[in-house]
C-alpha positions in Angstrom: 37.2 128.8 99.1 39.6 130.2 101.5 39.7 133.9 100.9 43.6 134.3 102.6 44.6 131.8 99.6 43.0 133.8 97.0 44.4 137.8 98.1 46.9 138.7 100.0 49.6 141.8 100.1 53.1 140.8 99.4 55.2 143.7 99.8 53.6 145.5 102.7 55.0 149.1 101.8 52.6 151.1 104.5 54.9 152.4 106.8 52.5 153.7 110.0 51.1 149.9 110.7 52.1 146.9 112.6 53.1 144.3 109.3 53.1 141.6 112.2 49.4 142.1 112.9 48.3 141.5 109.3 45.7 138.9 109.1 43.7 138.3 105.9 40.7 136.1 106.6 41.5 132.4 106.5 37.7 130.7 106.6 36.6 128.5 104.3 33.5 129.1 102.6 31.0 129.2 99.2 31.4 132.5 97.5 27.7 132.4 96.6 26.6 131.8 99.9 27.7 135.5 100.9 25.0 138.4 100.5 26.6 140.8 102.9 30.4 142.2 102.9 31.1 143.4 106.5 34.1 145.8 106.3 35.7 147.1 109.5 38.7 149.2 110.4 42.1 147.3 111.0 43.5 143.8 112.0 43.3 143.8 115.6 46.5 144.2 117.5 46.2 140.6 118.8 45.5 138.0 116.2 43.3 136.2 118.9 40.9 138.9 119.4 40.5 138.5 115.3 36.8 137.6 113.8 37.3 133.8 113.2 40.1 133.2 115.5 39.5 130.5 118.0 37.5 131.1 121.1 35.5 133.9 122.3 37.4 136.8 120.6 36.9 140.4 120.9 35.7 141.2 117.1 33.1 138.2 117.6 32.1 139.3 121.0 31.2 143.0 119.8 29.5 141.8 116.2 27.6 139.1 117.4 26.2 141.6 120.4 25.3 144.1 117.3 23.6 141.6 115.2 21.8 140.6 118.4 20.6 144.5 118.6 19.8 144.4 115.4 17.2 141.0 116.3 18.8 138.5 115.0 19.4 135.3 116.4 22.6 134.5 116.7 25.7 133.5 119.3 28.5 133.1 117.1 30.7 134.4 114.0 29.7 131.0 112.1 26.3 131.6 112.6 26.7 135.2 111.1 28.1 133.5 108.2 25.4 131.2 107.9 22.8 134.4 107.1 25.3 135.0 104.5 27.6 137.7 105.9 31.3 138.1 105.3 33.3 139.8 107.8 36.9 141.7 106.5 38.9 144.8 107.7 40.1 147.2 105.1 43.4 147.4 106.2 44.6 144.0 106.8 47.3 145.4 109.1 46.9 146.4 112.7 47.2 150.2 113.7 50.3 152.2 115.4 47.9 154.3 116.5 44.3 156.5 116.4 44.4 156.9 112.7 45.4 155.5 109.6 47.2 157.9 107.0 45.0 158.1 103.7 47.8 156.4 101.4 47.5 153.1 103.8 44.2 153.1 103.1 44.1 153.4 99.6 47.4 150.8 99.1 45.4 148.4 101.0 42.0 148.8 99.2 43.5 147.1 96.2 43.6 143.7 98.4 40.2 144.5 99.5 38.7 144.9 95.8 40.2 141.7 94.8 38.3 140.4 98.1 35.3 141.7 97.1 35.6 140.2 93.5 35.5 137.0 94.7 31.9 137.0 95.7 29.8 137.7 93.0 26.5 137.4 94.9 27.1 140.2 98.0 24.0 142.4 97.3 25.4 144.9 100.9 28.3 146.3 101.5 28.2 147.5 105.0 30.9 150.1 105.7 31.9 149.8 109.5 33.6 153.1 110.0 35.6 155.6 108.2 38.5 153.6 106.8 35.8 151.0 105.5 34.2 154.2 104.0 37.3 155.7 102.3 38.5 152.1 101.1 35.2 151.6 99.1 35.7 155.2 97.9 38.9 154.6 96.3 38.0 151.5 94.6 35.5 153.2 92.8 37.1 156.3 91.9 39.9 153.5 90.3 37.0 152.1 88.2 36.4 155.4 86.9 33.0 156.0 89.3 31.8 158.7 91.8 32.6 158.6 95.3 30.2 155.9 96.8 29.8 157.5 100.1 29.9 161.4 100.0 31.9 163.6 102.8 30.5 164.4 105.6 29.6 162.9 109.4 28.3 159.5 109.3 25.4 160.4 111.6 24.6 163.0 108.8 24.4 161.2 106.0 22.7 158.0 107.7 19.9 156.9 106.1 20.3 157.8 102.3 20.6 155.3 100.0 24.1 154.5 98.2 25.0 152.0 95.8 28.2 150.8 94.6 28.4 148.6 91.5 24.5 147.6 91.9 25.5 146.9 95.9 23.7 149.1 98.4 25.9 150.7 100.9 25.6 151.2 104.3 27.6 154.2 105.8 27.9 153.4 109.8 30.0 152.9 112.8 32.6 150.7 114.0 31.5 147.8 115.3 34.4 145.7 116.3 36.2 146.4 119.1 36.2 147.5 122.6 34.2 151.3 122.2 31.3 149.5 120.7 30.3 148.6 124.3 31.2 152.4 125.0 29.2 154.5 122.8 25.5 153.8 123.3 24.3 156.0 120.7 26.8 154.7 118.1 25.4 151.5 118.9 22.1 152.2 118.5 22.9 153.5 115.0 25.0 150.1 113.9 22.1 148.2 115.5 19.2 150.2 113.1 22.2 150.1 109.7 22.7 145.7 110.2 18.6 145.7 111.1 18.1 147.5 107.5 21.0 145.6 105.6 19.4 141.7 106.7 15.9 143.1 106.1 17.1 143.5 102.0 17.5 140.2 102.1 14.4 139.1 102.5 
């Protein structure tokens, strides 16, 4: 299955991202080989710094150094894939700047519930950030459920358990992306959230 064949936005009415960024995953893969949905922030601003573009992109430089942290062996995003992690931004646009208005979020978590749908075997979700957090959020407040992540800091509510349709959820930190070598005690934290996520699996 390739996932960018299956969803995809086709009107792009956000109007604070860059359209020309927008990248929806194109790898090939079994649905029911994926255990773990990794959701991130935003399309990166260059397609080539993009999780499964070619070469040593920035997304796959950053992850694979995390899941590394976390002890797992591993040098590559196919090798990721291979323990059964998907990798996805929820907004499949890049940004215009810091943030991303609320709306854009939500419009966007519509393609990323559809994503999710196609793989009926993800036990995690892990929620890279707080646009991952807020897109989960809004798909299950549109199938009529409580907030799956509760307000608050991230570093606050660390370490509870959350569930979303059966799926546990991991609140944490960005991961992809140039602060991630930056901000050591962020990265300790995604290093201890992906060491407790692959340990479920087991």
């Amino acid at each position: 299955m390739q996932v960018s064949r299956c969803v995809g936005c086709e009107e792009f009415p956000c109007t604070d991202v860059r359209h020309e960024c927008y990248i929806v995953p194109d790898v090939d893969l079994e649905p029911d080989s994926i255990s773990i949905m990794m959701i991130s922030e935003a399309a990166p601003s260059n397609s080539s710094d993009y999780y499964y573009a070619e070469g040593d992109s920035l997304f796959e430089q950053t992850t694979v150094q995390a899941f590394k942290d976390a002890g797992a062996n591993v040098s590559s995003i196919q090798e990721i894939l291979d323990l059964g992690v998907y990798l996805t931004t929820a907004v499949k646009c890049g940004k215009t700047g810091y943030g991303i208005k609320a709306d854009t979020i939500k419009k966007c978590s519509l393609i990323l519930e559809k994503e999710l749908a196609l793989f009926p075997e993800v036990r995690v979700l892990m929620l890279m950030g707080d646009v991952a957090i807020k897109a989960v959020n809004y798909i299950a407040k549109r199938a009529g459920e409580e907030r799956v992540i509760p307000a608050g800091s991230t570093y606050k509510i660390r370490g509870q358990k959350y569930f979303f349709q059966g799926k546990r959820a991991f609140p944490s930190y960005l991961q992809a992306g140039p602060s991630f070598f930056i901000e050591k005690s962020k990265r300790r934290m995604i290093m201890e959230d992906i060491a407790s996520a692959l340990i479920l699996l087991k």
